[in-house]
C-alpha positions in Angstrom: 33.2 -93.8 -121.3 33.6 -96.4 -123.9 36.0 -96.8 -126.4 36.2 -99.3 -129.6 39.3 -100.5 -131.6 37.6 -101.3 -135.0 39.3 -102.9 -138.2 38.1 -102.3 -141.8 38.7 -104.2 -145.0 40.1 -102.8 -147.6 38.0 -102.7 -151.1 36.0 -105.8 -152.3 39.5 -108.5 -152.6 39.1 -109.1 -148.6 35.6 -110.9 -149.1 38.0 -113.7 -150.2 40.4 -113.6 -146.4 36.6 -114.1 -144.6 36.7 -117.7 -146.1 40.0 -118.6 -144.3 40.7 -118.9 -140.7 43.5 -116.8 -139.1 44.5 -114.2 -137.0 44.8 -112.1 -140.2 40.6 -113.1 -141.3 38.3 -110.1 -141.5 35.4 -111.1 -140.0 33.0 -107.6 -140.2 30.4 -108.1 -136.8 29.9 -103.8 -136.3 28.0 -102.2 -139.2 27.2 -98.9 -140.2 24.5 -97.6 -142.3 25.5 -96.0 -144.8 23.1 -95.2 -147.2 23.0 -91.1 -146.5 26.7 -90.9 -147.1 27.6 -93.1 -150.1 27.0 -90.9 -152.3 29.8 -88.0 -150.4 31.9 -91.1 -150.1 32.1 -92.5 -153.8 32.7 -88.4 -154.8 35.5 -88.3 -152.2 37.1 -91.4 -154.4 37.0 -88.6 -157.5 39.7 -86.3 -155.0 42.2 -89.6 -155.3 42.5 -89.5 -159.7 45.7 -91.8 -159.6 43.8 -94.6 -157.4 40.9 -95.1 -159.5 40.8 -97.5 -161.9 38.4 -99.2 -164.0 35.7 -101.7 -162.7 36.3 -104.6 -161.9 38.7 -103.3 -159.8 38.5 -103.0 -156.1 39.3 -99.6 -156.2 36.6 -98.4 -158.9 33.6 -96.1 -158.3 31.2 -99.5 -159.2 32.9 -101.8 -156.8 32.7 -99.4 -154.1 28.9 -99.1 -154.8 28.6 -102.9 -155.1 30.6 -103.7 -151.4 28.2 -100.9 -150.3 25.3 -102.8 -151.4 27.0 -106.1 -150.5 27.3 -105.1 -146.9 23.8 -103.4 -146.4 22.0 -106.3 -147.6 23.8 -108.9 -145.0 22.2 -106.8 -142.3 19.0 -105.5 -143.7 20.5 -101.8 -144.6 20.7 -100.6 -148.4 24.2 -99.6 -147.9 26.6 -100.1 -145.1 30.4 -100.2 -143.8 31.5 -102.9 -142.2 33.9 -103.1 -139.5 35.4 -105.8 -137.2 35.5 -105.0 -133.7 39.4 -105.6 -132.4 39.3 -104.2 -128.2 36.0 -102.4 -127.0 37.2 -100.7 -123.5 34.3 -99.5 -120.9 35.2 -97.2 -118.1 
């Protein structure tokens, strides 16, 4: 059995914590392709009306498509998820 505490950033404004160093830096090294699901995901956005808001905000339909993009083409995906890995437990 293996188990995995992962941490996520939130929206595009935390590509600007990865430039500083701290215990609070998000530092993505687990990455999920994405590319099948983007589209369900940026639709799920539509069920949250009062979060949206216009590009270029972090929480827009665009900049959810751009950090998409962003993250699939650091690791050779056209769209991914990136995630920081916190504890990873093996039994």
């Amino acid at each position: 059995m293996k188990a995995m505490m992962i941490g996520f950033g939130v929206g595009i404004s935390y590509y600007k914590i990865e430039r500083h160093v701290g215990d609070d830096a998000f530092i993505p090294n687990h990455f999920e392709n994405i590319q099948a699901q983007i589209d369900f995901k940026i639709n799920a956005m539509s069920c949250f009306k009062s979060q949206i808001r216009p590009f270029p905000s972090t929480r827009s339909k665009e900049t959810i498509e751009v950090l998409a993009k962003f993250r699939g083409a650091t690791v050779g995906f056209y769209r991914a998820e990136a995630f920081m890995t916190i504890r990873t437990i093996n039994n």
